[in-house]
C-alpha positions in Angstrom: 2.4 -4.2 -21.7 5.2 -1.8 -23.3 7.2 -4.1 -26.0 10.1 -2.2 -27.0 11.9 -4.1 -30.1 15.4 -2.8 -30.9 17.6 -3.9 -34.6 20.6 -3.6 -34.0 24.3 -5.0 -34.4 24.9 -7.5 -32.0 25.1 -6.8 -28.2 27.0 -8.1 -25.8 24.9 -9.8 -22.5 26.4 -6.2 -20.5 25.2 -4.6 -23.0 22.0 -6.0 -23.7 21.0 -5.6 -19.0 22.3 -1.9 -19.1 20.0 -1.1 -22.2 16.8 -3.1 -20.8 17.1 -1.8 -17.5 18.0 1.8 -18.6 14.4 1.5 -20.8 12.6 0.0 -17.8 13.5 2.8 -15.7 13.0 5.2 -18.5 9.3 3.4 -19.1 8.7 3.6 -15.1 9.2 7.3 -14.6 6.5 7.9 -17.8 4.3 5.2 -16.5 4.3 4.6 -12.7 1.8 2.0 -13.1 5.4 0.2 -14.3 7.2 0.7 -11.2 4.9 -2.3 -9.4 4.9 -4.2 -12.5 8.2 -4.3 -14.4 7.8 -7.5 -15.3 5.6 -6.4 -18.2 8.1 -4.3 -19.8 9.6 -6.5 -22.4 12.3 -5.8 -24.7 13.4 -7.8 -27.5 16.5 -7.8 -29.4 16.8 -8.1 -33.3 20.5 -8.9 -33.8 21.7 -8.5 -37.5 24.8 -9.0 -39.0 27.2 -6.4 -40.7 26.3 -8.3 -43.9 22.8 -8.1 -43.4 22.4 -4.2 -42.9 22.7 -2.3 -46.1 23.2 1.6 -47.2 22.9 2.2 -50.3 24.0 -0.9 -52.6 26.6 -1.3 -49.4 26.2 -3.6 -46.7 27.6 -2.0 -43.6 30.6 -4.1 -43.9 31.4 -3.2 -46.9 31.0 0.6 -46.0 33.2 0.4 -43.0 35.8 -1.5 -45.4 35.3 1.6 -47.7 35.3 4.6 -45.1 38.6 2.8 -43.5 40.4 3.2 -46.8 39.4 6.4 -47.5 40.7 7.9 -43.8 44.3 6.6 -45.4 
């Protein structure tokens, strides 16, 4: 059973169908075993916040903040 875990800001529900089904496929073509049994493919979404993901000392929010004053 293929468990594909992604981190990422948050998705919207679109987003979140077009990515799992665009790895199920991806998964099915590598694996045909998949193409009977898809509903083994799991995916699971790790949604973090822009103050939660850090570069450096920034968080992500405070990057973007940064990066958006600098393009001034």
């Amino acid at each position: 059973m293929p468990l594909i875990e992604i981190r990422n800001l948050p998705f919207t529900v679109e987003e979140k169908a077009k990515l799992q089904k665009t790895i199920a496929d991806v998964l099915k073509e590598i694996r045909p075993p998949l193409k009977r049994h898809e509903e083994f493919i799991w995916v699971m979404f790790h949604e973090v916040s822009l103050e939660n993901m850090m570069i450096g000392p920034l968080t992500l929010k405070e990057l973007r903040k940064k990066l958006m004053a600098e393009k001034k």
